[in-house]
ChimeraX commands (.cxc) that place a marker at each C-alpha (Angstrom):
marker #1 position -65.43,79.59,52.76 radius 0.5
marker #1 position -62.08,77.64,52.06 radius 0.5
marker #1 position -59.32,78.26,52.28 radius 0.5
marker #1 position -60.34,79.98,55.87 radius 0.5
marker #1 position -57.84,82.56,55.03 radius 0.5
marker #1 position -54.35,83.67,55.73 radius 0.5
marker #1 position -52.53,81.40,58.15 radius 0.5
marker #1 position -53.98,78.30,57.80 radius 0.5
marker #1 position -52.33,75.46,55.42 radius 0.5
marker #1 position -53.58,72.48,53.58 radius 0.5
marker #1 position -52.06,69.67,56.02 radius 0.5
marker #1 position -53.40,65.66,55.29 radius 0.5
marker #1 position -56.65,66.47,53.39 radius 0.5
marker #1 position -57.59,69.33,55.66 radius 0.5
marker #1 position -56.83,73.20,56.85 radius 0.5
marker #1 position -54.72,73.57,59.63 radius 0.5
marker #1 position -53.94,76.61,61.35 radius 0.5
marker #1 position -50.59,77.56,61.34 radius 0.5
marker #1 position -48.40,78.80,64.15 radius 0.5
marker #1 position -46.66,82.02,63.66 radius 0.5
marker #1 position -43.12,81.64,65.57 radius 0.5
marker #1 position -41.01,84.87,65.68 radius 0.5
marker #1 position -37.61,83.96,64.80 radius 0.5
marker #1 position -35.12,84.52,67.42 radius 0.5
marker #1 position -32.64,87.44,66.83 radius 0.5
marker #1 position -29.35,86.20,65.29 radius 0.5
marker #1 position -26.01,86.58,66.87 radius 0.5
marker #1 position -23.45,87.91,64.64 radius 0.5
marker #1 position -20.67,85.85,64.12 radius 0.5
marker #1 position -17.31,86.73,64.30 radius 0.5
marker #1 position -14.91,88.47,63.08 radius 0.5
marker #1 position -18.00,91.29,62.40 radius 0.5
marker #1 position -16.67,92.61,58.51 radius 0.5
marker #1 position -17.60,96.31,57.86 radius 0.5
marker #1 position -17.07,99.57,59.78 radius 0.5
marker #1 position -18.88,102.18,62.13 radius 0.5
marker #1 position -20.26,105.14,59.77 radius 0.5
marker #1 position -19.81,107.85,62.46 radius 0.5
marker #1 position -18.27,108.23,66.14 radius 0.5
marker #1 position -21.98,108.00,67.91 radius 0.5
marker #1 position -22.12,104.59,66.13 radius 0.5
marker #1 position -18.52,104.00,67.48 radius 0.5
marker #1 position -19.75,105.92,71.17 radius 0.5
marker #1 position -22.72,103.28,71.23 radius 0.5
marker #1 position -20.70,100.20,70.52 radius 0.5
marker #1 position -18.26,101.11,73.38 radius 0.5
marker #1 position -21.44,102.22,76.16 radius 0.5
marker #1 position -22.39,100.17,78.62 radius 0.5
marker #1 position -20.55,97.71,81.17 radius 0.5
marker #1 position -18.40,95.62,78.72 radius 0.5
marker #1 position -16.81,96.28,74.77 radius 0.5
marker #1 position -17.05,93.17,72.74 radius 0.5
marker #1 position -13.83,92.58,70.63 radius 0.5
marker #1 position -15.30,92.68,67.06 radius 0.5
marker #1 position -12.80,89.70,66.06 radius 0.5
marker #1 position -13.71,86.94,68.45 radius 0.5
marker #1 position -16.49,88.36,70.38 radius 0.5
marker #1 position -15.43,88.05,73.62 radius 0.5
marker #1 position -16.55,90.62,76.11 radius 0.5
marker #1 position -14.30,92.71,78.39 radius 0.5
marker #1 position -13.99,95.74,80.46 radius 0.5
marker #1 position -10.73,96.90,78.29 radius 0.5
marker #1 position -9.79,95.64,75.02 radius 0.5
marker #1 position -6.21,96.79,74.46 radius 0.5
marker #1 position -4.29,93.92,76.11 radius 0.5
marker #1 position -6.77,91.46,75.03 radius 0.5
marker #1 position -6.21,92.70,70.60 radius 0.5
marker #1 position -2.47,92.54,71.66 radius 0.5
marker #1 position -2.07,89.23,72.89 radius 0.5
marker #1 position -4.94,87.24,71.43 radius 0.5
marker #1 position -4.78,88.26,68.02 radius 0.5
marker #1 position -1.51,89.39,67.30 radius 0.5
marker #1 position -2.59,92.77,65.62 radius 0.5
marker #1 position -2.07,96.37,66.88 radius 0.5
marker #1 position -4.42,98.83,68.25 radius 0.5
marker #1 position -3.84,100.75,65.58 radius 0.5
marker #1 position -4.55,98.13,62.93 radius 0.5
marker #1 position -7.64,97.60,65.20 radius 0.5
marker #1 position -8.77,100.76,65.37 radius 0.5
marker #1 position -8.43,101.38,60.89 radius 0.5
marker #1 position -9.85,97.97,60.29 radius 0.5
marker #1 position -13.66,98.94,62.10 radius 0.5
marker #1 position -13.16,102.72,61.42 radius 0.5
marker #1 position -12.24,103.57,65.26 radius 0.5
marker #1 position -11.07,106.92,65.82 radius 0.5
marker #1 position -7.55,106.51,66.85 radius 0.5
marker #1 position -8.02,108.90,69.74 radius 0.5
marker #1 position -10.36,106.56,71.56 radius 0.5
marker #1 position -9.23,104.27,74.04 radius 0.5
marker #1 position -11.02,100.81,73.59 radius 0.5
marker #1 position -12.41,100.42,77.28 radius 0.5
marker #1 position -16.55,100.23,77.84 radius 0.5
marker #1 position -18.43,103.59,79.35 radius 0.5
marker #1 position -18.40,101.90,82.70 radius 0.5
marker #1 position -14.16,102.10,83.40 radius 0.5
marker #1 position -13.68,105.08,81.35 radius 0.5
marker #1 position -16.03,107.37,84.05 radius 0.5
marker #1 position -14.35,104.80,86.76 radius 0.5
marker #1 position -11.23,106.30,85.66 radius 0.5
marker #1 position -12.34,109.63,85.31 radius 0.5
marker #1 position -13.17,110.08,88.72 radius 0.5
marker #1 position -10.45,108.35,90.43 radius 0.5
marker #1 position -8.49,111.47,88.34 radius 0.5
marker #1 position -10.27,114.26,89.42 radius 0.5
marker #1 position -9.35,116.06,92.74 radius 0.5
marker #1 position -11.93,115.48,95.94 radius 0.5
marker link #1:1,2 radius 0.2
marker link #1:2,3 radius 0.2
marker link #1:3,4 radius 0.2
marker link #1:4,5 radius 0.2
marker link #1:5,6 radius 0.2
marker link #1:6,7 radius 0.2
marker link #1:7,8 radius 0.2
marker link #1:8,9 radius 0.2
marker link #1:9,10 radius 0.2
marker link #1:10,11 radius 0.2
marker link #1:11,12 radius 0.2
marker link #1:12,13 radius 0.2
marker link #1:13,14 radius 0.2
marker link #1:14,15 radius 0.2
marker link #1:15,16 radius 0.2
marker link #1:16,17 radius 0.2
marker link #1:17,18 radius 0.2
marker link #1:18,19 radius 0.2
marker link #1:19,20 radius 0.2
marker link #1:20,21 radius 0.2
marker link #1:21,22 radius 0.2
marker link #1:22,23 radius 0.2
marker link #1:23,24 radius 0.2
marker link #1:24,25 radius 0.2
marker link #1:25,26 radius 0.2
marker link #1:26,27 radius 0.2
marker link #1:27,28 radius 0.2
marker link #1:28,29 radius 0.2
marker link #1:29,30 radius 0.2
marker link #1:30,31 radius 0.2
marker link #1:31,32 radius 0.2
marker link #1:32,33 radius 0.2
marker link #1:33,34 radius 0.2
marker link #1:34,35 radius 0.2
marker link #1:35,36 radius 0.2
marker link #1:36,37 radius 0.2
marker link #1:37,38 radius 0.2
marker link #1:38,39 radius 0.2
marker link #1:39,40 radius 0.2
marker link #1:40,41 radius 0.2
marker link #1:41,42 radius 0.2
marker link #1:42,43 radius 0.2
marker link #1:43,44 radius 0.2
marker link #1:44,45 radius 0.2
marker link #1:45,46 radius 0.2
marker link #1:46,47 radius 0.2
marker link #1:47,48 radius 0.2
marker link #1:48,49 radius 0.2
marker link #1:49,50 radius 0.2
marker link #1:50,51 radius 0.2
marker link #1:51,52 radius 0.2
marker link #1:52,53 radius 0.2
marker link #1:53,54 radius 0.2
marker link #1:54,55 radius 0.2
marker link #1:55,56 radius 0.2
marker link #1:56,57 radius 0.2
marker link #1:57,58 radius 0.2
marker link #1:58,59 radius 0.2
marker link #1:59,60 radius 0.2
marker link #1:60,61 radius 0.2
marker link #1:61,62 radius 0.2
marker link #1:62,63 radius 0.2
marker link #1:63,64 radius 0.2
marker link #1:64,65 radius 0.2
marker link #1:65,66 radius 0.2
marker link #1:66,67 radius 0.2
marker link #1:67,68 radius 0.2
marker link #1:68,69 radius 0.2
marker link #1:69,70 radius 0.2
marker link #1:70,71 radius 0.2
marker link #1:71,72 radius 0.2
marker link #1:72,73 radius 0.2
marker link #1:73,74 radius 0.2
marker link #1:74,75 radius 0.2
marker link #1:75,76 radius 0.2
marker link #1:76,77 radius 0.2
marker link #1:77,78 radius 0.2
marker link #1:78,79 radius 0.2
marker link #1:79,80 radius 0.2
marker link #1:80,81 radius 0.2
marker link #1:81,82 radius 0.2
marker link #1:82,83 radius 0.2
marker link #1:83,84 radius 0.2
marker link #1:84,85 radius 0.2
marker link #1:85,86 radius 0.2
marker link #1:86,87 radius 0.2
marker link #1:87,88 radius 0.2
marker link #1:88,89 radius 0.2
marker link #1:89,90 radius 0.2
marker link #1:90,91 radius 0.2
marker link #1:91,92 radius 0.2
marker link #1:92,93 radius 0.2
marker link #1:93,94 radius 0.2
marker link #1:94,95 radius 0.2
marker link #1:95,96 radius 0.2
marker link #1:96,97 radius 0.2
marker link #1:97,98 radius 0.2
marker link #1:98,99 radius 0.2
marker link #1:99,100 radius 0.2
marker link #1:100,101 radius 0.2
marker link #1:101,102 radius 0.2
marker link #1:102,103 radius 0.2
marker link #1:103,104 radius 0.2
marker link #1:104,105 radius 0.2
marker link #1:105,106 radius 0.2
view
């Protein structure tokens, strides 16, 4: 029975099978345009050993000096242009408990 199915194309007079090839995930390109919709969004984006800057995409431990320097712009303006809460402190999981702990007594 022709054609064999799904699959297969018409290649040079006869069915060939085709290949299925999962296409490799994307990465987002920079500056990332939008917002977070809610603070876990904003709690997820900042877990884990590193916080990507969403305007170049570089990856660091703390992001503060980096916004400052690099790109000219404010924390602030940082913060309103993704929809950061302004009480966070741009730093990944990882320093923030490193932190934490050097602060509490022994």
């Amino acid at each position: 029975m022709w054609p064999p199915g799904p699959g297969y194309a018409f290649i040079n007079n006869r069915y060939v099978m085709q290949l299925q090839v999962q296409p490799e995930e994307e990465e987002p390109t920079f500056p990332i345009e939008g917002t977070f919709n809610s603070r876990f969004a904003v709690k997820h984006y900042m877990s884990g050993d590193y916080i990507q800057c969403l305007l170049c995409g570089k990856k660091l431990k703390r992001l503060e000096g980096h916004i400052r320097s690099v790109h000219r712009i404010t924390i602030d303006s940082y913060k309103r242009k993704y929809n950061i809460p302004l009480s966070f402190k741009l730093e990944c999981e990882e320093l923030y408990n490193k932190m934490k702990s050097k602060k509490e007594p022994a």
